[in-house]
PASETI-418525 format. One record per residue: x, y, z of N, C-alpha, C in turn; residue number from 1. Coordinates in nm, 2 decimals, always signed. Example, Ala and Ser with C-alpha at 12.3 -4.5 7.8 and 13.67 -1.06 7.14 Angstrom:
2
+--------+--------+--------+--------+--------+--------+--------+--------+--------+-----+
:     nx :     ny :     nz :    cax :    cay :    caz :     cx :     cy :     cz :   i :
+--------+--------+--------+--------+--------+--------+--------+--------+--------+-----+
:  +1.32 :  -0.57 :  +0.78 :  +1.23 :  -0.45 :  +0.78 :  +1.32 :  -0.33 :  +0.78 :   1 :
:  +1.28 :  -0.22 :  +0.71 :  +1.37 :  -0.11 :  +0.71 :  +1.29 :  +0.00 :  +0.79 :   2 :
+--------+--------+--------+--------+--------+--------+--------+--------+--------+-----+
END
This chain:
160
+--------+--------+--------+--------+--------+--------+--------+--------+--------+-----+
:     nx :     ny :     nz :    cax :    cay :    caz :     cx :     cy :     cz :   i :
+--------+--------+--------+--------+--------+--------+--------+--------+--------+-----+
:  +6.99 :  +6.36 :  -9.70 :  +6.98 :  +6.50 :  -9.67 :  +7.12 :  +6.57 :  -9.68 :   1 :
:  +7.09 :  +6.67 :  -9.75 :  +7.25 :  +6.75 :  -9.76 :  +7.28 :  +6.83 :  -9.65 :   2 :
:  +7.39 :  +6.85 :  -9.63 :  +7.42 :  +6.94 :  -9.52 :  +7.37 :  +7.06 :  -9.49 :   3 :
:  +7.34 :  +7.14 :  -9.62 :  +7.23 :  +7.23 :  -9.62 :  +7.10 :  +7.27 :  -9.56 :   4 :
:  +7.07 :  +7.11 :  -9.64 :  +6.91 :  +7.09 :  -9.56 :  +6.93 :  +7.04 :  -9.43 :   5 :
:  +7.04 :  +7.00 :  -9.36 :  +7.06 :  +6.98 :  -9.22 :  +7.08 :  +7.08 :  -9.12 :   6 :
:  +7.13 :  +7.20 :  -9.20 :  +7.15 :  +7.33 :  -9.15 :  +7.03 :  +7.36 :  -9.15 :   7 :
:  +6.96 :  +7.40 :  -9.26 :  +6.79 :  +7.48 :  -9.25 :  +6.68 :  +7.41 :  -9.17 :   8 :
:  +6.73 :  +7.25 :  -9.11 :  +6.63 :  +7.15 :  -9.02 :  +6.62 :  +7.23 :  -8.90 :   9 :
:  +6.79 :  +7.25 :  -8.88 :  +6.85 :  +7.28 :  -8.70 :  +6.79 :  +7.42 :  -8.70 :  10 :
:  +6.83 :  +7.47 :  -8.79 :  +6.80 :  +7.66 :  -8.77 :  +6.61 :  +7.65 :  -8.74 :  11 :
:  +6.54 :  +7.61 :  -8.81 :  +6.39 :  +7.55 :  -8.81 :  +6.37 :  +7.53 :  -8.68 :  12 :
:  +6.47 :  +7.42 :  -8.61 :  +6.43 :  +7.39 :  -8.49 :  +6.44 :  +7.47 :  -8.37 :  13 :
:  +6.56 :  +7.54 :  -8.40 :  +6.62 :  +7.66 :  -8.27 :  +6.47 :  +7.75 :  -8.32 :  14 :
:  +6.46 :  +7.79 :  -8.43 :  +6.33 :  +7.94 :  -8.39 :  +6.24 :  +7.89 :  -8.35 :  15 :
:  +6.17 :  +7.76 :  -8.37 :  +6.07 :  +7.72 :  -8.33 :  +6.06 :  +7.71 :  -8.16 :  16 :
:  +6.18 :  +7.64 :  -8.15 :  +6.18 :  +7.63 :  -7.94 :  +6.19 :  +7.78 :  -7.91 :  17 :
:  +6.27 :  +7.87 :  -7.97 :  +6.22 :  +8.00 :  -7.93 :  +6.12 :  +8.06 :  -7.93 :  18 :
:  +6.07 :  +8.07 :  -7.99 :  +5.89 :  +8.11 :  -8.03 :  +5.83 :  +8.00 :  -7.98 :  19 :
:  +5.84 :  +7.87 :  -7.93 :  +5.73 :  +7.80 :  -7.83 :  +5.75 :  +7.88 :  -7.67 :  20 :
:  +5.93 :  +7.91 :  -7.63 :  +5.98 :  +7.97 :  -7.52 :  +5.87 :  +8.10 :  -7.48 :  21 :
:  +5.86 :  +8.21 :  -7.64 :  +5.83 :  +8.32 :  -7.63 :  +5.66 :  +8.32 :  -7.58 :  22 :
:  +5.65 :  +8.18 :  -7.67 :  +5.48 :  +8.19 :  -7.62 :  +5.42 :  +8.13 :  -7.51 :  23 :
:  +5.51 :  +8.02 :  -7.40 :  +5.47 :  +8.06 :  -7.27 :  +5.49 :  +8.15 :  -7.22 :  24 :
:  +5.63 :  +8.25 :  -7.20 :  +5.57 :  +8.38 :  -7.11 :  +5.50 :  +8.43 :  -7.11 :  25 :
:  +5.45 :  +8.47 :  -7.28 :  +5.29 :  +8.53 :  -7.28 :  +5.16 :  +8.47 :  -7.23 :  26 :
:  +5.16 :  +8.30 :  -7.22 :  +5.03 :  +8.25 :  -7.21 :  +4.94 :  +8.30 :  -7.08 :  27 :
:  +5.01 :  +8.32 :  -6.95 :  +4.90 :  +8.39 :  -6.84 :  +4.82 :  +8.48 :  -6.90 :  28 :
:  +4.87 :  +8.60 :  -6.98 :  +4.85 :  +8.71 :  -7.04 :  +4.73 :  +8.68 :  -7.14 :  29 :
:  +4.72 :  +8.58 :  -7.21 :  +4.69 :  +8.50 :  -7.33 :  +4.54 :  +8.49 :  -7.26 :  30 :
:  +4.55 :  +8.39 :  -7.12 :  +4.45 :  +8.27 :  -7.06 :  +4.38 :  +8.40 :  -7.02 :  31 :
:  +4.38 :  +8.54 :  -7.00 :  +4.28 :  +8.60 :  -6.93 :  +4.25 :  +8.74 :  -7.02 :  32 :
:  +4.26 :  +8.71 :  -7.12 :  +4.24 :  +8.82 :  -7.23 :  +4.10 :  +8.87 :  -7.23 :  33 :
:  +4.00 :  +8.78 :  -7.25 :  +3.84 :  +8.84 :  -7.25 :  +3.79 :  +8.83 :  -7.35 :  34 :
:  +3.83 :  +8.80 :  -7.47 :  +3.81 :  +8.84 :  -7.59 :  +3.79 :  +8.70 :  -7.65 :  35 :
:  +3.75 :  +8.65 :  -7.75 :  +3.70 :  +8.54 :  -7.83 :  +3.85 :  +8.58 :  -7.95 :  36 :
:  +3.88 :  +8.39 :  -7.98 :  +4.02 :  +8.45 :  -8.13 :  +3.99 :  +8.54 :  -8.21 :  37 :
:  +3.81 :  +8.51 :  -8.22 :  +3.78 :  +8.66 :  -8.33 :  +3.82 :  +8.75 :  -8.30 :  38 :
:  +3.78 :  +8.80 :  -8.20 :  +3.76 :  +8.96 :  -8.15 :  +3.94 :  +8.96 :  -8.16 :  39 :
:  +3.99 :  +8.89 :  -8.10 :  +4.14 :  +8.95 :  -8.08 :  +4.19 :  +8.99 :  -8.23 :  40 :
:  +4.21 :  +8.87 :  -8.32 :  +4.22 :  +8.87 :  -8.48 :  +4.19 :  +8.97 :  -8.54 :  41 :
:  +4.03 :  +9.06 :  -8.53 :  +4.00 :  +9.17 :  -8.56 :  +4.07 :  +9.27 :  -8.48 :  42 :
:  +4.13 :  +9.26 :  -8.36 :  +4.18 :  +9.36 :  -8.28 :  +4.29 :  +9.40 :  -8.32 :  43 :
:  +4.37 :  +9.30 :  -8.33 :  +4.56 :  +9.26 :  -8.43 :  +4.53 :  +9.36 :  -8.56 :  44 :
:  +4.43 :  +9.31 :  -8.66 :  +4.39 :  +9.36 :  -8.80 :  +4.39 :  +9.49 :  -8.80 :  45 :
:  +4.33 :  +9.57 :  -8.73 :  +4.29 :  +9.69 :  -8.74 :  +4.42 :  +9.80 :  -8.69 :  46 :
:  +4.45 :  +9.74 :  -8.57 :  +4.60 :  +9.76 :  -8.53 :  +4.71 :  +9.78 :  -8.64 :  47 :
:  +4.70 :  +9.67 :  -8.69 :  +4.77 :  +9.70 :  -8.80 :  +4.78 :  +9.77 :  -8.92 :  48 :
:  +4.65 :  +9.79 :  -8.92 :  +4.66 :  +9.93 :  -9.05 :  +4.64 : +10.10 :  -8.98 :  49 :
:  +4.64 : +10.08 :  -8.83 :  +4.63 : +10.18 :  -8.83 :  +4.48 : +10.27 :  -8.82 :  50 :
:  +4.42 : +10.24 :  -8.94 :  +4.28 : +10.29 :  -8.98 :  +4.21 : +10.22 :  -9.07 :  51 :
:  +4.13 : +10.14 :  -9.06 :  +4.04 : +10.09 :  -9.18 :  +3.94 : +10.06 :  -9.15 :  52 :
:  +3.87 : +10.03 :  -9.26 :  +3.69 : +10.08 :  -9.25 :  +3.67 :  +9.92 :  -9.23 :  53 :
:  +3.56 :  +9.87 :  -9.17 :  +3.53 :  +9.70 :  -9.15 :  +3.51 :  +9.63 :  -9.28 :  54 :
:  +3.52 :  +9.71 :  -9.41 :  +3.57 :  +9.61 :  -9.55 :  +3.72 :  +9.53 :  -9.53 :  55 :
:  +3.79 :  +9.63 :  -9.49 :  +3.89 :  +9.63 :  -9.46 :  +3.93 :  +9.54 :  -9.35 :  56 :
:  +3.94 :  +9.50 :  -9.25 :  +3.89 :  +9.40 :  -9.12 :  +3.86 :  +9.30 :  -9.19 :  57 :
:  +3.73 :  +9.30 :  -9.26 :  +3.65 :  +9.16 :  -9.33 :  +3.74 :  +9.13 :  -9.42 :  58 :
:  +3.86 :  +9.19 :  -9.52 :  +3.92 :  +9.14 :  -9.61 :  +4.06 :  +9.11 :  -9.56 :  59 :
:  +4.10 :  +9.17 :  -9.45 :  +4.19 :  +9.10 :  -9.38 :  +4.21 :  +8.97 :  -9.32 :  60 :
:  +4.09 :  +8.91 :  -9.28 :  +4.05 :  +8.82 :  -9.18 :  +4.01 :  +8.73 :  -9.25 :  61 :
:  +3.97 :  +8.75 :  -9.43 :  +3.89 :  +8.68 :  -9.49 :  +3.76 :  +8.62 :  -9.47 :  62 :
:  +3.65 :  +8.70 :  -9.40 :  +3.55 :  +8.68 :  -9.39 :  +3.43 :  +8.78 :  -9.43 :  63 :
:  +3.32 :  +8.75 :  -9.42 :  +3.23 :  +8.87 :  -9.47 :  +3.18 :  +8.98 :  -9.37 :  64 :
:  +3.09 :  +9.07 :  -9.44 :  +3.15 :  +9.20 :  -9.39 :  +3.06 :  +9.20 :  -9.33 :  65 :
:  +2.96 :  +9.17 :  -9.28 :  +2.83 :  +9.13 :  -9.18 :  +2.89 :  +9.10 :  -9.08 :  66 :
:  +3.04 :  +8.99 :  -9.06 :  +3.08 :  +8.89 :  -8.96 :  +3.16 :  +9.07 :  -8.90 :  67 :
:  +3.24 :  +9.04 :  -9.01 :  +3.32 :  +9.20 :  -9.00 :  +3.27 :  +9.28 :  -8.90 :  68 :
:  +3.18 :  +9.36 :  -8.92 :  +3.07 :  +9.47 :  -8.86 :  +3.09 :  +9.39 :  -8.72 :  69 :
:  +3.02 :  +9.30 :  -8.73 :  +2.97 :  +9.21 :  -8.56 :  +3.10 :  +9.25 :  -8.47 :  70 :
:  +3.20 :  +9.21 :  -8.53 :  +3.34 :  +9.16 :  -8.43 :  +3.37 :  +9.31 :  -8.42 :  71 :
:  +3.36 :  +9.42 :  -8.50 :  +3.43 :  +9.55 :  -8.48 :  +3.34 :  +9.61 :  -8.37 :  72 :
:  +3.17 :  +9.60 :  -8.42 :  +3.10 :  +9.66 :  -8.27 :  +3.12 :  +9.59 :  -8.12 :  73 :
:  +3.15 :  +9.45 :  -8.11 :  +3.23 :  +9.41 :  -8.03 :  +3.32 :  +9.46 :  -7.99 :  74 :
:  +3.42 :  +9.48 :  -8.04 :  +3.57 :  +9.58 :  -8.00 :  +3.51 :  +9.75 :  -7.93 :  75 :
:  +3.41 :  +9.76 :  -7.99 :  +3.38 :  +9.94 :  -7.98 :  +3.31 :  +9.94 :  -7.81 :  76 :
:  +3.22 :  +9.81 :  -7.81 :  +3.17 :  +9.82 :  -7.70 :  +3.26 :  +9.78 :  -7.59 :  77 :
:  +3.36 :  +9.68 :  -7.58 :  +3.47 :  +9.66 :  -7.54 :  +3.54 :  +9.80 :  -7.48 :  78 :
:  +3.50 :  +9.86 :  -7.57 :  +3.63 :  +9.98 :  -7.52 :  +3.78 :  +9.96 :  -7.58 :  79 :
:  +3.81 :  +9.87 :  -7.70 :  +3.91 :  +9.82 :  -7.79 :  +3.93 :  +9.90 :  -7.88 :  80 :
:  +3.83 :  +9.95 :  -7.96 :  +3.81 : +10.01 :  -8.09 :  +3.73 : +10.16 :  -8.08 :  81 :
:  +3.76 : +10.22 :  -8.17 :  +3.64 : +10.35 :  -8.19 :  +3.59 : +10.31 :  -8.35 :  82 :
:  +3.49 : +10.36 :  -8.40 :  +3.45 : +10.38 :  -8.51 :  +3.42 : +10.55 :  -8.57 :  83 :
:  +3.49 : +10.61 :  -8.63 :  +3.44 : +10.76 :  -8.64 :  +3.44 : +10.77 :  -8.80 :  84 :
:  +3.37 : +10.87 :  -8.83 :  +3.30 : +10.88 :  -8.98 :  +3.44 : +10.91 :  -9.05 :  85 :
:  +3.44 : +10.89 :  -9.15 :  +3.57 : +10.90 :  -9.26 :  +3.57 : +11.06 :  -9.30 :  86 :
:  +3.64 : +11.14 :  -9.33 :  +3.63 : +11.25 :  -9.36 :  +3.64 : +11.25 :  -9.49 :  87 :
:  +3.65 : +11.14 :  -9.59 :  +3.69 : +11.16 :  -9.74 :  +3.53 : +11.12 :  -9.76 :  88 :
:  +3.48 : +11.03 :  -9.71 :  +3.33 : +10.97 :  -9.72 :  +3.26 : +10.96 :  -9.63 :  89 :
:  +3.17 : +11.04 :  -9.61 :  +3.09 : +11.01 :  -9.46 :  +2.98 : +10.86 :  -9.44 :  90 :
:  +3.00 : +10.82 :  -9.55 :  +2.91 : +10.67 :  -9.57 :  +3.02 : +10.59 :  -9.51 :  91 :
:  +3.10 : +10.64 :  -9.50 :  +3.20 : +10.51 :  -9.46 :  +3.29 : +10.53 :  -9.30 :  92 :
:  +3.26 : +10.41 :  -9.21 :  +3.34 : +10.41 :  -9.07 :  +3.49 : +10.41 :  -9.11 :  93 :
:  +3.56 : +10.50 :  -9.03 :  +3.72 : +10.45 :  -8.99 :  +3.72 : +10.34 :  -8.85 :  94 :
:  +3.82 : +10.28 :  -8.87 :  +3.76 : +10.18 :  -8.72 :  +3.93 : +10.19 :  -8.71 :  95 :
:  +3.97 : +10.25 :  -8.58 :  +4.08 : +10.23 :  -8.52 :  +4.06 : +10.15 :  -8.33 :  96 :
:  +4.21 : +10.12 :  -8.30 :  +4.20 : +10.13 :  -8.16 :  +4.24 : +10.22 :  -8.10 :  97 :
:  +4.19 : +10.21 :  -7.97 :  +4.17 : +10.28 :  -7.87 :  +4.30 : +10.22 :  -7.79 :  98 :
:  +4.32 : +10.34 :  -7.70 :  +4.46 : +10.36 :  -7.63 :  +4.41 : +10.21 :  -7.49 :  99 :
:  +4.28 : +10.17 :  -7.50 :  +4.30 : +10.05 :  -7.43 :  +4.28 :  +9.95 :  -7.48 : 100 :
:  +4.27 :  +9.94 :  -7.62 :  +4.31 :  +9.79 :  -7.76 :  +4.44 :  +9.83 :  -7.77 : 101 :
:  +4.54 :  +9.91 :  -7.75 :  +4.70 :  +9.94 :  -7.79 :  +4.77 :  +9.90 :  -7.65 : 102 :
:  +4.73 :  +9.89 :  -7.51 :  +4.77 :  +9.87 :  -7.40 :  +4.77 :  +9.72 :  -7.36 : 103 :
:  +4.63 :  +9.69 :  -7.40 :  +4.64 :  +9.54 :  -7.42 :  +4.71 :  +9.44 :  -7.52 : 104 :
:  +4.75 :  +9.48 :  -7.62 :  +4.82 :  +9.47 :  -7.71 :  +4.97 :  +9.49 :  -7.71 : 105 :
:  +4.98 :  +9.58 :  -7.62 :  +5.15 :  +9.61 :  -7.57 :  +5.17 :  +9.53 :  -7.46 : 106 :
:  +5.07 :  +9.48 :  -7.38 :  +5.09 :  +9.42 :  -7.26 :  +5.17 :  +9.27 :  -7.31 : 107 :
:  +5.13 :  +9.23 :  -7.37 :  +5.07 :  +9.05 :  -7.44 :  +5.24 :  +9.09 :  -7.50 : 108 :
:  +5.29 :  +9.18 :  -7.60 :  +5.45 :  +9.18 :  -7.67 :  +5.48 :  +9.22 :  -7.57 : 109 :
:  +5.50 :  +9.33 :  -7.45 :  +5.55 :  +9.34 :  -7.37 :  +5.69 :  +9.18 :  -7.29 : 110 :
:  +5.58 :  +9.13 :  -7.25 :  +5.66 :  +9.01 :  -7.17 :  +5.72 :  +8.94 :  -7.25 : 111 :
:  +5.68 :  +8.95 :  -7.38 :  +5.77 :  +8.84 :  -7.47 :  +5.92 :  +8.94 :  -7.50 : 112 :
:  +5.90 :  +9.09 :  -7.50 :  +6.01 :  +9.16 :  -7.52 :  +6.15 :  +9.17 :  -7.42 : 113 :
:  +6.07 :  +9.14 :  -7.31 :  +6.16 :  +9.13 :  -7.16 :  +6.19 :  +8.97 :  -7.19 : 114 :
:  +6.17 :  +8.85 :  -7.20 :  +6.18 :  +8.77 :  -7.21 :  +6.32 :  +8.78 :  -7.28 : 115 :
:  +6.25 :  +8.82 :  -7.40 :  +6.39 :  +8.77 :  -7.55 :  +6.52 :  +8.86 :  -7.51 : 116 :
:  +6.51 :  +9.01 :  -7.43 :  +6.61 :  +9.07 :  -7.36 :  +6.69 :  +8.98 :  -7.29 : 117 :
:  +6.63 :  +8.96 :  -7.20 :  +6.69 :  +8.85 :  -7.09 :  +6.78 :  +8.73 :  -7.15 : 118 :
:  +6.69 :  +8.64 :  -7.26 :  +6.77 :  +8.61 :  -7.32 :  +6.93 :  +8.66 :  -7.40 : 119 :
:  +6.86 :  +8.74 :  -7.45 :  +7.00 :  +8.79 :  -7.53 :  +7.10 :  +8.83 :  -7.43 : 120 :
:  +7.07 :  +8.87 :  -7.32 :  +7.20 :  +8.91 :  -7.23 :  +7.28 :  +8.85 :  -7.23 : 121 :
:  +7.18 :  +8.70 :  -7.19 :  +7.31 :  +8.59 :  -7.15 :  +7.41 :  +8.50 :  -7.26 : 122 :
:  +7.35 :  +8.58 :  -7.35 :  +7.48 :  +8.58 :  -7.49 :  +7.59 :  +8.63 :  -7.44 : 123 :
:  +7.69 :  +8.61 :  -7.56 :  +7.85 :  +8.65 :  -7.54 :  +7.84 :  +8.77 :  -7.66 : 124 :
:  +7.88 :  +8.85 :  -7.67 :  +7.91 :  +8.96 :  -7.77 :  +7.91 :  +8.90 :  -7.88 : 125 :
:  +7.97 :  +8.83 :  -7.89 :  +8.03 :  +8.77 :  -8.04 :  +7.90 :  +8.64 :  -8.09 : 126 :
:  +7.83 :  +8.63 :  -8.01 :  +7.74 :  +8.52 :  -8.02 :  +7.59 :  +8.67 :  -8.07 : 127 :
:  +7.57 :  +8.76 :  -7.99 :  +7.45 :  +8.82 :  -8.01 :  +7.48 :  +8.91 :  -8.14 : 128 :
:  +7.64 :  +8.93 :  -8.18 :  +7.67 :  +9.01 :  -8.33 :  +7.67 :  +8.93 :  -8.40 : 129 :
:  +7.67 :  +8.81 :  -8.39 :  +7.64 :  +8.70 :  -8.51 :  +7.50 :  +8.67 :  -8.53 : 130 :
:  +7.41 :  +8.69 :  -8.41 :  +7.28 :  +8.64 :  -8.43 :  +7.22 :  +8.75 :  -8.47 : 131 :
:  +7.24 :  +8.88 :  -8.48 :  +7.23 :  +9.00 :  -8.50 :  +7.26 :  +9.03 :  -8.66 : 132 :
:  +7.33 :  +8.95 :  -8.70 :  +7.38 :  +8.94 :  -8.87 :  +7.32 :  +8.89 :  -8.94 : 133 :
:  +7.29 :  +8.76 :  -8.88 :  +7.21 :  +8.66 :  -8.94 :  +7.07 :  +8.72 :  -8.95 : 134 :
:  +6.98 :  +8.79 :  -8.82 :  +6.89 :  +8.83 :  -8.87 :  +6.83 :  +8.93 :  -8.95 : 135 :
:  +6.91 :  +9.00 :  -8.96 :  +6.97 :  +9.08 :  -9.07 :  +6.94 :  +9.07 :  -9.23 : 136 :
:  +6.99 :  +8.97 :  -9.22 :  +7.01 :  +8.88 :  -9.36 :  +6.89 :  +8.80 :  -9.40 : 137 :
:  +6.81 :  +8.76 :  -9.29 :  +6.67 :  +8.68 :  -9.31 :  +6.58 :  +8.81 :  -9.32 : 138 :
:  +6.59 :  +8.93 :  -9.29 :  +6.50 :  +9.00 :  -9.27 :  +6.49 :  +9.09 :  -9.45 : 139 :
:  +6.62 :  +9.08 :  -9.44 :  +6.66 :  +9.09 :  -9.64 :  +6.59 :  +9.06 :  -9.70 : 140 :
:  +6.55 :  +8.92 :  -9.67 :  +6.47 :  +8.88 :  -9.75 :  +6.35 :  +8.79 :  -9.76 : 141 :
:  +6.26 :  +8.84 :  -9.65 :  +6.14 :  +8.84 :  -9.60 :  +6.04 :  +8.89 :  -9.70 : 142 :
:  +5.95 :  +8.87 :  -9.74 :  +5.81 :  +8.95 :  -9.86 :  +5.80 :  +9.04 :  -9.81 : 143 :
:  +5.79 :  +9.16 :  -9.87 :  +5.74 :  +9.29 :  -9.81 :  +5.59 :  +9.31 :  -9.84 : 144 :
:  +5.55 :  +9.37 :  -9.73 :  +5.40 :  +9.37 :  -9.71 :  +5.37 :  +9.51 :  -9.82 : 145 :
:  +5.27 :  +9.56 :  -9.82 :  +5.21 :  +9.62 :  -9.92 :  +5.25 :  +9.79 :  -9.86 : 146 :
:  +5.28 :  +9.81 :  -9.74 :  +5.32 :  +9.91 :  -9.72 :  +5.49 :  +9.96 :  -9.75 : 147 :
:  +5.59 :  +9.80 :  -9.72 :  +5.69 :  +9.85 :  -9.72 :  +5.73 :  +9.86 :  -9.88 : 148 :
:  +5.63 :  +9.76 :  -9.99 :  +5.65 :  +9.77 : -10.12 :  +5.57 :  +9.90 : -10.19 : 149 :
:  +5.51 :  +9.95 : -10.13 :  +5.47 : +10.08 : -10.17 :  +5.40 : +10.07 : -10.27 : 150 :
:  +5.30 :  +9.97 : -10.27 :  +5.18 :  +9.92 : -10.39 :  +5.09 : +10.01 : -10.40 : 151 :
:  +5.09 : +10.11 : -10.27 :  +4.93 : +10.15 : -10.31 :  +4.88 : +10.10 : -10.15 : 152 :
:  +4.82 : +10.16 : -10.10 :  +4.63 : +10.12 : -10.02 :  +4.54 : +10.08 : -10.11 : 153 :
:  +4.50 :  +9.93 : -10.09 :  +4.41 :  +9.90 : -10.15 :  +4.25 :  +9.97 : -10.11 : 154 :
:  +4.13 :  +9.98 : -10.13 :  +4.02 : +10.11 : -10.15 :  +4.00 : +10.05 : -10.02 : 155 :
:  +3.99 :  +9.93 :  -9.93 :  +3.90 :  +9.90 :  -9.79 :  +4.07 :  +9.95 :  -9.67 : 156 :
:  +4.19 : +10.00 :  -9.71 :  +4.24 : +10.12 :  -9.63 :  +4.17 : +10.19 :  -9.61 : 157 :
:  +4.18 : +10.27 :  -9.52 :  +4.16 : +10.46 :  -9.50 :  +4.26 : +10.54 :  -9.40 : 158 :
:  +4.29 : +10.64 :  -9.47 :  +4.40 : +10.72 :  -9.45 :  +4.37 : +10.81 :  -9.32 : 159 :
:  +4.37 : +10.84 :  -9.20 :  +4.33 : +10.94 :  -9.15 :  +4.34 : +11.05 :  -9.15 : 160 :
+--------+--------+--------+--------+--------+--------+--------+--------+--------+-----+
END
């Protein structure tokens, strides 16, 4: 192994114990959620675009749009999700969340955000502007998702 790949082992290993660190403070949060991995999955998905119709959901998630449908009216009855008519297409649902799918969802990053603070405090200056550089530099050059590359909305987007 070269020293390189000794470097990319250790750095491997420090994010990992971090991100196992980050994901016990969340787990209480985790253990009493309510929700099935679907429902949350679909919950994350929709969140993240913002607005999309359950093609959209279904092609996120990689499943069919029947399954799609199921997990989104789940969310709606929940009180997670709204569904309201598209204004470009009235054949077609926008499915966003609701300010109590965004709360629940802030709650869960919440603790992990206080966590990773806490941590960083008990850095040295010169240790949190180095670690601060470095990620930096990895964030350089991460894949850009379809928003930050400015591809286009593929057609199962919807714009509000």
């Amino acid at each position: 192994m070269t020293p390189s790949d000794q470097d990319i082992t250790q750095i491997i290993e420090h994010f990992r114990a971090a991100n196992a660190a980050l994901h016990r403070v969340s787990l209480p949060t985790w253990l009493e959620l309510g929700l099935t991995m679907a429902q949350f999955k679909a919950l994350v998905a929709v969140e993240g675009c913002g607005a999309t119709s359950v093609g959209g959901v279904a092609s996120d998630l990689g499943i069919g749009e029947s399954a799609a449908s199921s997990l989104v009216e789940q969310l709606v009855r929940a009180g997670y999700a709204r569904r309201t008519e598209d204004p470009a297409d009235r054949r077609r649902a926008v499915v966003t969340v609701t300010e109590r799918g965004a709360s629940l969802l802030g709650e869960l990053r919440h603790g992990k955000r206080v966590a990773l603070r806490e941590w960083l405090e008990k850095l040295s200056e010169d240790d949190r502007a180095m670690l601060g550089r470095a990620l930096s530099a990895l964030a350089a050059v991460l894949p850009q998702t379809e928003a930050q590359a400015g591809s286009g909305a593929d057609d199962a987007r919807v714009q509000p």
